[in-house]
Backbone atoms as SQL, in Angstrom:
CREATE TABLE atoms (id INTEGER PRIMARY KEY, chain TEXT, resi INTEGER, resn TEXT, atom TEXT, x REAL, y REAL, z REAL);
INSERT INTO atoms VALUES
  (1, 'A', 1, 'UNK', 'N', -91.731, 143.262, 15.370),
  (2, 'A', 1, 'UNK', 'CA', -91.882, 142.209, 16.350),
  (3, 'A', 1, 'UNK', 'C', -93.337, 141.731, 16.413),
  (4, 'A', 2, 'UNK', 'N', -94.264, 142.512, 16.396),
  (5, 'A', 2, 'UNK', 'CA', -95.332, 142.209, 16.832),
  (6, 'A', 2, 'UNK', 'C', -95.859, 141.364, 15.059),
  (7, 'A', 3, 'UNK', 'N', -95.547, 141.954, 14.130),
  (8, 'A', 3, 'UNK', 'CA', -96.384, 141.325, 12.620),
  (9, 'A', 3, 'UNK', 'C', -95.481, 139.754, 13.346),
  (10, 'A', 4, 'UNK', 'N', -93.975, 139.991, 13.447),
  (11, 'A', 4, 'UNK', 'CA', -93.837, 137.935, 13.832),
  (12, 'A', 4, 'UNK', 'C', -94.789, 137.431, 14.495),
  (13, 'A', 5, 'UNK', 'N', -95.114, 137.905, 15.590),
  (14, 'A', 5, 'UNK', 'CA', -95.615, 137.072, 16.336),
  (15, 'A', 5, 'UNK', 'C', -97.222, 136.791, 15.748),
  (16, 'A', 6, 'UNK', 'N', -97.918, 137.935, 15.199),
  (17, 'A', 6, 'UNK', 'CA', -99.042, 137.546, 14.376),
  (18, 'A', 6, 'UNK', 'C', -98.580, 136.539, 13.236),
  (19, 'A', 7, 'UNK', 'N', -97.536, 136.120, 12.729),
  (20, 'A', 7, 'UNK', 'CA', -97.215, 135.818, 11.732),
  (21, 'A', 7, 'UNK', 'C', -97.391, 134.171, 12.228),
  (22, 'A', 8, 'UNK', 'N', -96.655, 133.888, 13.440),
  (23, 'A', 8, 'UNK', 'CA', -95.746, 132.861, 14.139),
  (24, 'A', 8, 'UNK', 'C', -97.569, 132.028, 14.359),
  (25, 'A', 9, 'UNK', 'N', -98.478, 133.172, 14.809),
  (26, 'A', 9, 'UNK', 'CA', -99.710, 132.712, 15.510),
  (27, 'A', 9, 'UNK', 'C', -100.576, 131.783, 14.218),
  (28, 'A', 10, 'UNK', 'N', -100.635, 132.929, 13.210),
  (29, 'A', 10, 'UNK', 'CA', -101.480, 132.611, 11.820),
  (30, 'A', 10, 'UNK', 'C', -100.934, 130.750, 11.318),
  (31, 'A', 11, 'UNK', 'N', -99.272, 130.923, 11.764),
  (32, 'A', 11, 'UNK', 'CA', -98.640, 129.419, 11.157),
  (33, 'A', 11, 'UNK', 'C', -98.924, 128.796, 12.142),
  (34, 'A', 12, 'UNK', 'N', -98.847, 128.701, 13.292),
  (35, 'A', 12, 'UNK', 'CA', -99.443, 127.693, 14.276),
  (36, 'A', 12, 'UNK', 'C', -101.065, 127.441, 14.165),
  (37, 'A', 13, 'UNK', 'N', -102.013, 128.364, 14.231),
  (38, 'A', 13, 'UNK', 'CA', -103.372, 127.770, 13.582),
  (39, 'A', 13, 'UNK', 'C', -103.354, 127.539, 12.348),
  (40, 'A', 14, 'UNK', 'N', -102.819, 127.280, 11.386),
  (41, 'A', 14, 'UNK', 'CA', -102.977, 127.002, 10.137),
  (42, 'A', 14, 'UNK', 'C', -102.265, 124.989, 10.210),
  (43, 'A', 15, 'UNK', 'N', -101.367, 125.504, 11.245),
  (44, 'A', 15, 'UNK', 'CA', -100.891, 123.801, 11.119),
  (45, 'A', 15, 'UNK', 'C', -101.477, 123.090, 12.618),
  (46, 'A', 16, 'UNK', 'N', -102.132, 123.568, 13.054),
  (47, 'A', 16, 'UNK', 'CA', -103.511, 122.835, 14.035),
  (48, 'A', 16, 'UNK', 'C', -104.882, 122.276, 13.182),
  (49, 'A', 17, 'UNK', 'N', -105.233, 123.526, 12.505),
  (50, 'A', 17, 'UNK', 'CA', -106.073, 123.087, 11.182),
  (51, 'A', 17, 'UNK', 'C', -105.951, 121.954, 10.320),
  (52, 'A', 18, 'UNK', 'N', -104.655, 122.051, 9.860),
  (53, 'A', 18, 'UNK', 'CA', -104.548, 121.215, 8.645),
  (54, 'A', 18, 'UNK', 'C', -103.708, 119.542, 9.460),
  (55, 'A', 19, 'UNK', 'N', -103.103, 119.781, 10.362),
  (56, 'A', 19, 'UNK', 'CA', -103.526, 118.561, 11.250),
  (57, 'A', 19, 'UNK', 'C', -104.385, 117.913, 11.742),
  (58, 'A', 20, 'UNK', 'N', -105.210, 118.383, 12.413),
  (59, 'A', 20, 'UNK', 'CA', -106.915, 117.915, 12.673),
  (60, 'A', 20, 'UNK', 'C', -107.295, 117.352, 11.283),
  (61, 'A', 21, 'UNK', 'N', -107.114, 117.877, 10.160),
  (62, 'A', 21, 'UNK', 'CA', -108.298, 117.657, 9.189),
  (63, 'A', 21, 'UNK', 'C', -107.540, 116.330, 8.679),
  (64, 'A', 22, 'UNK', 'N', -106.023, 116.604, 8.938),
  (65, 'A', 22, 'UNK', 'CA', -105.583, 115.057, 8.127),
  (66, 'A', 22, 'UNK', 'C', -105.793, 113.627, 8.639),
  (67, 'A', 23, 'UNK', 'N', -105.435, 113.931, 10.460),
  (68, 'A', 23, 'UNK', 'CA', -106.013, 112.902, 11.084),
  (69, 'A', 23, 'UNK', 'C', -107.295, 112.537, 10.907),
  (70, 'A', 24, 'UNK', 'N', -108.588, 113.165, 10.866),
  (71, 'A', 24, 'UNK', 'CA', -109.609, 112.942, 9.931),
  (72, 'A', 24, 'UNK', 'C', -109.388, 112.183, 9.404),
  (73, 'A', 25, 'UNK', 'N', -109.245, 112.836, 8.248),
  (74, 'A', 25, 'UNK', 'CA', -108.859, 111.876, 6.656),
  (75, 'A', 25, 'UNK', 'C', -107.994, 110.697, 7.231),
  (76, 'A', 26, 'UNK', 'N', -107.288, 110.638, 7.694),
  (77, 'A', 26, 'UNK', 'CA', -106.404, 109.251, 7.753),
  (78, 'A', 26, 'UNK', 'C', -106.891, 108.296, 8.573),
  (79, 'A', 27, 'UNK', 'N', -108.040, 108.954, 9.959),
  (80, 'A', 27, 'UNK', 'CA', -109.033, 107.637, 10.274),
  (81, 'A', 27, 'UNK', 'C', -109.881, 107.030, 9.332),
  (82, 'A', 28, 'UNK', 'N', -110.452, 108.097, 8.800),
  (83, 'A', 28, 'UNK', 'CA', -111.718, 107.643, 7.795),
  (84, 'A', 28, 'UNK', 'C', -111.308, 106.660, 6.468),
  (85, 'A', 29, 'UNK', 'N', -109.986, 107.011, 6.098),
  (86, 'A', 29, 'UNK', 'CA', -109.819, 106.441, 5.027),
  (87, 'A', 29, 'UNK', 'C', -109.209, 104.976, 5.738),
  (88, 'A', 30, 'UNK', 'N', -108.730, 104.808, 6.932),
  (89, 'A', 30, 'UNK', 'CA', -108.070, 103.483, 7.480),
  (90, 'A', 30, 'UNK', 'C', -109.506, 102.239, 7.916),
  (91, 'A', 31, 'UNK', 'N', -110.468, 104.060, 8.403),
  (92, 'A', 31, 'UNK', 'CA', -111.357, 102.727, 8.634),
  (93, 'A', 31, 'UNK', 'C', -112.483, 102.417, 7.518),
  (94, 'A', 32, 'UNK', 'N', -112.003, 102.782, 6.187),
  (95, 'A', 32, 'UNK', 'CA', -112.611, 102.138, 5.080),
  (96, 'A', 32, 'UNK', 'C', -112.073, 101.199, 4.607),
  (97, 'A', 33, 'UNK', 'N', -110.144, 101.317, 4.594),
  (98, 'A', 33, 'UNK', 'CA', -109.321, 99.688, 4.431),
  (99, 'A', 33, 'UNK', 'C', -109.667, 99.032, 5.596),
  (100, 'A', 34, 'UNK', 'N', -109.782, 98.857, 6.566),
  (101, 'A', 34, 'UNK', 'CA', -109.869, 97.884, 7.486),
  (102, 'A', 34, 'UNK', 'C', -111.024, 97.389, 7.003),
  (103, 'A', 35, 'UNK', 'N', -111.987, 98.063, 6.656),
  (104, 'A', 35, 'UNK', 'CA', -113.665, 97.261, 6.192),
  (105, 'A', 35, 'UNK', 'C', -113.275, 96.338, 4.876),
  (106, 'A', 36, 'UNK', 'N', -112.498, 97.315, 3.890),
  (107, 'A', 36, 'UNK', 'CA', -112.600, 96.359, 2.352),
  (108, 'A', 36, 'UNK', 'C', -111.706, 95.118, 2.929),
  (109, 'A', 37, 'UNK', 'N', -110.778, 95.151, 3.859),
  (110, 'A', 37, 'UNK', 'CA', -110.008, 93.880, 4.447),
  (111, 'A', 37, 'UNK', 'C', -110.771, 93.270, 5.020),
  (112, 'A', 38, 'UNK', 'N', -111.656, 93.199, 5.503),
  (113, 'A', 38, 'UNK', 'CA', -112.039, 92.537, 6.671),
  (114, 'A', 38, 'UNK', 'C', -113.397, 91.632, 5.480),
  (115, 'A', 39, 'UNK', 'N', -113.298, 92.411, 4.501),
  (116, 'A', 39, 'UNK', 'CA', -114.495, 91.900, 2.995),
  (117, 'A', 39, 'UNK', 'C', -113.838, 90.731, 2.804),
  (118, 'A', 40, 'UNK', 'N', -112.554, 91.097, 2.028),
  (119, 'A', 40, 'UNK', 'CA', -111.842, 90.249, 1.281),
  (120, 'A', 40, 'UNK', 'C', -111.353, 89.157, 2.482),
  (121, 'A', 41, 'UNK', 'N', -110.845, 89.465, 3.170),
  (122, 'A', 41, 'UNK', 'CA', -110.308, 88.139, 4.062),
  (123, 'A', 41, 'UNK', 'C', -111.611, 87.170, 4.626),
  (124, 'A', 42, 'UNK', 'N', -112.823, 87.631, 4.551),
  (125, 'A', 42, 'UNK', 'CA', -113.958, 87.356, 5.344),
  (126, 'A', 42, 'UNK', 'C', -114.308, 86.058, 3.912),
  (127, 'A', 43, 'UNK', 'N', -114.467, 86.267, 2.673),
  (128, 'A', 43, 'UNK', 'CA', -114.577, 85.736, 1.271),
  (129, 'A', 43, 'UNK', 'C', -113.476, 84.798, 1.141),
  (130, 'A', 44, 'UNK', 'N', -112.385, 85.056, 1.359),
  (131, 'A', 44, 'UNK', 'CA', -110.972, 83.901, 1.229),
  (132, 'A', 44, 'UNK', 'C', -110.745, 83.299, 2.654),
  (133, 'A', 45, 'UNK', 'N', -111.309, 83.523, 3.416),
  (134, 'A', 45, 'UNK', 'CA', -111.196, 82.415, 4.731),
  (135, 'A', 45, 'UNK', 'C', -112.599, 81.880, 4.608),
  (136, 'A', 46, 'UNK', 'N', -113.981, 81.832, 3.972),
  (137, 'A', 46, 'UNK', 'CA', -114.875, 81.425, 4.629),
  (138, 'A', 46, 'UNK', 'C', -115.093, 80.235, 4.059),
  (139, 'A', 47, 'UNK', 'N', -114.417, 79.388, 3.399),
  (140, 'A', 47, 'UNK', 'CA', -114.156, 77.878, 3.476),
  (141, 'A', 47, 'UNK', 'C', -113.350, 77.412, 3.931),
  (142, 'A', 48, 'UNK', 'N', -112.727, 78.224, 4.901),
  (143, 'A', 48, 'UNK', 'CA', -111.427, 76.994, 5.514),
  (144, 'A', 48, 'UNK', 'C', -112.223, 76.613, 7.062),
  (145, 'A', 49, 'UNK', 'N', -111.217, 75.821, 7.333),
  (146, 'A', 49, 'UNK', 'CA', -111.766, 75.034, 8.442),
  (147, 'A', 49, 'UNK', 'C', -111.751, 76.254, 9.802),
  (148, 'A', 50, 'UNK', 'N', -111.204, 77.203, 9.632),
  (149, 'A', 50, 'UNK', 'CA', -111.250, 78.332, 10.571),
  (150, 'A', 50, 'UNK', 'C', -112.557, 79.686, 10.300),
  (151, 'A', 51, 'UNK', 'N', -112.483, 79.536, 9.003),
  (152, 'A', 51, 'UNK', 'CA', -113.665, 80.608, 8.843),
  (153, 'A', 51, 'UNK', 'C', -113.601, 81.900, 8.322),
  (154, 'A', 52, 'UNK', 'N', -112.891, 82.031, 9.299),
  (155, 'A', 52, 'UNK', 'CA', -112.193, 83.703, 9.614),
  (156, 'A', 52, 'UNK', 'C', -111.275, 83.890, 10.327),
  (157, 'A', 53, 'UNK', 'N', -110.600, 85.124, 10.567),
  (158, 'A', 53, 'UNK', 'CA', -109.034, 84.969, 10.789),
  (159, 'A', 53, 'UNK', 'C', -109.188, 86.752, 10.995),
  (160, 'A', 54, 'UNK', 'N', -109.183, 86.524, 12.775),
  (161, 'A', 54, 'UNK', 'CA', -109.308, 87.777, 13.579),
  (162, 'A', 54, 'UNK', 'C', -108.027, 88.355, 14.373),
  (163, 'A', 55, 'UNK', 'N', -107.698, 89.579, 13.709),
  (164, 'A', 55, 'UNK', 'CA', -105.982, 90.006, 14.686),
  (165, 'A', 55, 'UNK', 'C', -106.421, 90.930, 16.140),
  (166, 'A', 56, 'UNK', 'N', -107.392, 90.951, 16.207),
  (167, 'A', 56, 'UNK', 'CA', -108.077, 91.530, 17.539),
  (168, 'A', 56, 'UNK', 'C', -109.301, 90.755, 18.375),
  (169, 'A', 57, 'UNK', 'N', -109.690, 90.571, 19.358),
  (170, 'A', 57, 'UNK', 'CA', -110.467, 90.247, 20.143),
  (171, 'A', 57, 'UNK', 'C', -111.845, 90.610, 19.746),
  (172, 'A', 58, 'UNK', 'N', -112.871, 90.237, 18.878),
  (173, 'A', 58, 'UNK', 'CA', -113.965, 91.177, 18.645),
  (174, 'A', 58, 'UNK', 'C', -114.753, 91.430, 19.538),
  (175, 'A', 59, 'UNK', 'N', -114.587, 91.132, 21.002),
  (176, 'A', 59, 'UNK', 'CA', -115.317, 91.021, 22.054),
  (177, 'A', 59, 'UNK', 'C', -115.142, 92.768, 22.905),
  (178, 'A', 60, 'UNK', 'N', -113.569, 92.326, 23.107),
  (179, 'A', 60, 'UNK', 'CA', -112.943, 93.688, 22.986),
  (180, 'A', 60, 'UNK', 'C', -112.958, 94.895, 22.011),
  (181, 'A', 61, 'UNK', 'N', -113.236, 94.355, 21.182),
  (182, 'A', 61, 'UNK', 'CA', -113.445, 95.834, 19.706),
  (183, 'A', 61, 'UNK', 'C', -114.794, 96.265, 20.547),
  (184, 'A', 62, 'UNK', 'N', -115.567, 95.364, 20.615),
  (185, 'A', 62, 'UNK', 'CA', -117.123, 95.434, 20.921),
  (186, 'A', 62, 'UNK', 'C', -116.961, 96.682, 22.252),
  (187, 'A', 63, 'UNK', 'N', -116.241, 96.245, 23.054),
  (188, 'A', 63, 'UNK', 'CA', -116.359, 96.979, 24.611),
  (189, 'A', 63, 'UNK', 'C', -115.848, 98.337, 24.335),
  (190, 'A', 64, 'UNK', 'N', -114.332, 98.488, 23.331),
  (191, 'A', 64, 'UNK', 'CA', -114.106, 99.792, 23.310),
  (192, 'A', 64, 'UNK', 'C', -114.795, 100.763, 22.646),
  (193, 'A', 65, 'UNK', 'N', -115.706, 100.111, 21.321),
  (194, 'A', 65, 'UNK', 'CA', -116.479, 101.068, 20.574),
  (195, 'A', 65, 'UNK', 'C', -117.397, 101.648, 21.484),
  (196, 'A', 66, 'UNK', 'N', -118.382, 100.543, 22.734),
  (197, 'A', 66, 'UNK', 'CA', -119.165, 101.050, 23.993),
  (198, 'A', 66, 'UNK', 'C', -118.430, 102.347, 24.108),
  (199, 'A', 67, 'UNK', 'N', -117.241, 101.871, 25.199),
  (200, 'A', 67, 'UNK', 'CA', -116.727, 102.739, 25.728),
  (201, 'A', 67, 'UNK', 'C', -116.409, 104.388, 24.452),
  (202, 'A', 68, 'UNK', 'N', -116.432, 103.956, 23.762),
  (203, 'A', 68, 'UNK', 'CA', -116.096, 105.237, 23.182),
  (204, 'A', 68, 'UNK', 'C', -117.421, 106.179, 22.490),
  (205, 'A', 69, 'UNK', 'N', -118.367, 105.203, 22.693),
  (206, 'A', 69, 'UNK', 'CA', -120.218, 105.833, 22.520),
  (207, 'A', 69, 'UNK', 'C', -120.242, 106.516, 23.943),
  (208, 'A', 70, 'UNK', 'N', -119.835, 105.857, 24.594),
  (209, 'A', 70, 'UNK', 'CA', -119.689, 106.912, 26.002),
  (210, 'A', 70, 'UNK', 'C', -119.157, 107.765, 26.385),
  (211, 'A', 71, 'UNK', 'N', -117.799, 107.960, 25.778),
  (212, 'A', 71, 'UNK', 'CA', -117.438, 108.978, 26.088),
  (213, 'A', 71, 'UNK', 'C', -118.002, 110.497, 25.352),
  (214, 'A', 72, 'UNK', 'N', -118.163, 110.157, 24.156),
  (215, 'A', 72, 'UNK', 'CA', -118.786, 110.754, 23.325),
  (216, 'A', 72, 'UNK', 'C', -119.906, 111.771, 23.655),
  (217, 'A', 73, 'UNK', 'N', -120.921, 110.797, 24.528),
  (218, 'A', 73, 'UNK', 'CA', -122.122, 111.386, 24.897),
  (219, 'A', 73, 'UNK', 'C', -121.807, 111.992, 25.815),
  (220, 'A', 74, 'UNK', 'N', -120.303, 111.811, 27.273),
  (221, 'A', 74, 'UNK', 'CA', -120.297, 111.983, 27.921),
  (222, 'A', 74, 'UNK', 'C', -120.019, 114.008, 27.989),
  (223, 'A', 75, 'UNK', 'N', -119.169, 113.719, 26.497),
  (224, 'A', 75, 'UNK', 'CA', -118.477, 114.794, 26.174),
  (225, 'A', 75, 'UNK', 'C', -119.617, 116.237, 25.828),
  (226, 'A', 76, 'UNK', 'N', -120.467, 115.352, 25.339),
  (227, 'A', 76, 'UNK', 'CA', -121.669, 116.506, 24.903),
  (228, 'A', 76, 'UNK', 'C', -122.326, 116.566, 25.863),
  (229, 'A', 77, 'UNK', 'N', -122.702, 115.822, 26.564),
  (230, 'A', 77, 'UNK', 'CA', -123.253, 116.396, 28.183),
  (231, 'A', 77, 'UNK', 'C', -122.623, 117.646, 28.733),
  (232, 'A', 78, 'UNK', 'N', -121.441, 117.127, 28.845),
  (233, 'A', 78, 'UNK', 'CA', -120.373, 118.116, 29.516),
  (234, 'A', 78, 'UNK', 'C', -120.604, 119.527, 28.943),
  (235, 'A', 79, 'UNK', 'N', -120.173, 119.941, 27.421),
  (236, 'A', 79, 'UNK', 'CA', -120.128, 120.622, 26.663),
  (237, 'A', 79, 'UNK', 'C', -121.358, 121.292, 26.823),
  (238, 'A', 80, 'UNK', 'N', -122.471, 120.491, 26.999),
  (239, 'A', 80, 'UNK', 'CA', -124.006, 121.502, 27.369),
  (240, 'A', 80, 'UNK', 'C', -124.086, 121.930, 28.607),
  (241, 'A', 81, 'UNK', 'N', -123.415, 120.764, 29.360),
  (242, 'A', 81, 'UNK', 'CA', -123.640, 121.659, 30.691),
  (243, 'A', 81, 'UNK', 'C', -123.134, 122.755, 31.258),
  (244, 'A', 82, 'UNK', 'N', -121.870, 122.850, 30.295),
  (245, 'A', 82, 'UNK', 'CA', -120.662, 124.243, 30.092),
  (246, 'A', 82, 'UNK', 'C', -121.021, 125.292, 29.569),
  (247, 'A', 83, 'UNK', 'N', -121.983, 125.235, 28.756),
  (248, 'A', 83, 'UNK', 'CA', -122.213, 125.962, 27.543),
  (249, 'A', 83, 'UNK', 'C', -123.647, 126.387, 28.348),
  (250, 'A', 84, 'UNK', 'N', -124.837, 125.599, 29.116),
  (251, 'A', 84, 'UNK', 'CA', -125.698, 126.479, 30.038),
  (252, 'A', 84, 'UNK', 'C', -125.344, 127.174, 31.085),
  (253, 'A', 85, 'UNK', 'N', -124.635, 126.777, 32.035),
  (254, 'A', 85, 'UNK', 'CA', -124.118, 127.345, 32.800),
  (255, 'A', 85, 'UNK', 'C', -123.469, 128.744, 32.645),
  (256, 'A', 86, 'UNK', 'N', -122.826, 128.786, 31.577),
  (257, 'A', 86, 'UNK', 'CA', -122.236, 129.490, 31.271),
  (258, 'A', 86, 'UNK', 'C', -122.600, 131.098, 30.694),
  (259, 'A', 87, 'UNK', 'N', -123.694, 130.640, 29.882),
  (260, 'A', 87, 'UNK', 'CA', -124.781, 131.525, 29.225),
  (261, 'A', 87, 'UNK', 'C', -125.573, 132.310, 29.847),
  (262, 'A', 88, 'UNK', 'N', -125.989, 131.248, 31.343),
  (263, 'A', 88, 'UNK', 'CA', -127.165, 131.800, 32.209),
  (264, 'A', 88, 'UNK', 'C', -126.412, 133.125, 33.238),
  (265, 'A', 89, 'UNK', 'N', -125.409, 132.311, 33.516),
  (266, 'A', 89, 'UNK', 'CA', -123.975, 133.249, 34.408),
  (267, 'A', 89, 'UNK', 'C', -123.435, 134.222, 33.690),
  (268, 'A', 90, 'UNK', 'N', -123.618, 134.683, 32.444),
  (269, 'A', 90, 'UNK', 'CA', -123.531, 135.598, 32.051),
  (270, 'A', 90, 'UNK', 'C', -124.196, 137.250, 31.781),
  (271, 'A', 91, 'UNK', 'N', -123.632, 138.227, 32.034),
  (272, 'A', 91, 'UNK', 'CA', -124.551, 139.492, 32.162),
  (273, 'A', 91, 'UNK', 'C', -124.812, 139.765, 30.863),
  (274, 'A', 92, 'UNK', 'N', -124.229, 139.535, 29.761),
  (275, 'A', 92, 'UNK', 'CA', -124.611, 139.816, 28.672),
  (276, 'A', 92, 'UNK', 'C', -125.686, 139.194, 28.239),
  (277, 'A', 93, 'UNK', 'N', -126.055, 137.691, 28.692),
  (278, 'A', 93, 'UNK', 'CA', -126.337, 136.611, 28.107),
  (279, 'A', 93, 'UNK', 'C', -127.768, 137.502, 28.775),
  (280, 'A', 94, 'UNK', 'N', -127.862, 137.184, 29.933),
  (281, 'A', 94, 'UNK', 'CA', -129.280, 137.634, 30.726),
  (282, 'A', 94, 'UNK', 'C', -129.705, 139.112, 30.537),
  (283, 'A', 95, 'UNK', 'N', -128.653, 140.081, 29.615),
  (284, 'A', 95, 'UNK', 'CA', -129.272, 141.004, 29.018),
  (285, 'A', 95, 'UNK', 'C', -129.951, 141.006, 27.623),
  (286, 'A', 96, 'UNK', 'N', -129.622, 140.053, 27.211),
  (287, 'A', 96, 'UNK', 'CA', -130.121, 139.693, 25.549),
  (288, 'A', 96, 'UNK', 'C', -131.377, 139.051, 26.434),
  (289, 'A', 97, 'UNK', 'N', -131.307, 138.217, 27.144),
  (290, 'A', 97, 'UNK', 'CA', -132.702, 137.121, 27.773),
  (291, 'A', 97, 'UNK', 'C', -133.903, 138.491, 27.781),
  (292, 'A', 98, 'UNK', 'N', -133.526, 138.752, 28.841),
  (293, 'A', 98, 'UNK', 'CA', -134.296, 140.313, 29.254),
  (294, 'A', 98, 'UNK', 'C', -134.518, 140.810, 28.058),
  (295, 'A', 99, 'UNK', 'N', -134.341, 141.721, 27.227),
  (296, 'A', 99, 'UNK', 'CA', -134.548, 142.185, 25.896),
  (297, 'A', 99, 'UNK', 'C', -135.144, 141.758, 24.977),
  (298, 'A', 100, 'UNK', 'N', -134.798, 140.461, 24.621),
  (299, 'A', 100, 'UNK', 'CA', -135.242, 139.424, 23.422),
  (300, 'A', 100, 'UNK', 'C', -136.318, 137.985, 24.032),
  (301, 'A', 101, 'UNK', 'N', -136.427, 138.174, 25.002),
  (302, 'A', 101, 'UNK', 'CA', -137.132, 136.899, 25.163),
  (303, 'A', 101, 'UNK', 'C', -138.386, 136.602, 25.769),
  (304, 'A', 102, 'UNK', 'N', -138.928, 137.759, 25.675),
  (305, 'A', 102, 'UNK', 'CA', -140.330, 137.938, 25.479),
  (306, 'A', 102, 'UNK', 'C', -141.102, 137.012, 24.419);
């Protein structure tokens, strides 16, 4: 019983892993076609009487990328402020301090 459940655990982080890493890969590689598209359509529209030929708001692209520089930073704020707090509140932590930090 117990090797399943080590077994059951090892296949559930192994397919958390290899999920994370694909979504990765499948932003990075979408947002390299969206760029070579946005090349090519930018080259075959830029003599027409329109120019260019936008399926999103670039005003709005503009605000969510903000918004998502923000959250970003917001996240590593957080994450430090978790991660000091946390360290200082710790007895181990303030026994290594004490010891080593001379």
């Amino acid at each position: 019983m117990r090797m399943h459940l080590e077994r059951e655990k090892k296949l559930e982080e192994h397919y958390v892993s290899a999920s994370s890493s694909t979504h990765k890969r499948l932003a990075e590689r979408i947002g390299q076609a969206d760029g070579d598209l946005r090349s090519i359509m930018d080259a075959l529209y830029s003599h027409t009487r329109f120019s260019s030929i936008q399926l999103s708001n670039p005003e709005l692209e503009s605000e969510l990328r903000d918004m998502e520089r923000q959250l970003e930073d917001g996240d590593q704020k957080l994450l430090s402020a978790e991660t000091s707090q946390l360290s200082l509140s710790d007895p181990m932590v303030r026994a290594f301090i004490s010891k080593f930090g001379r």
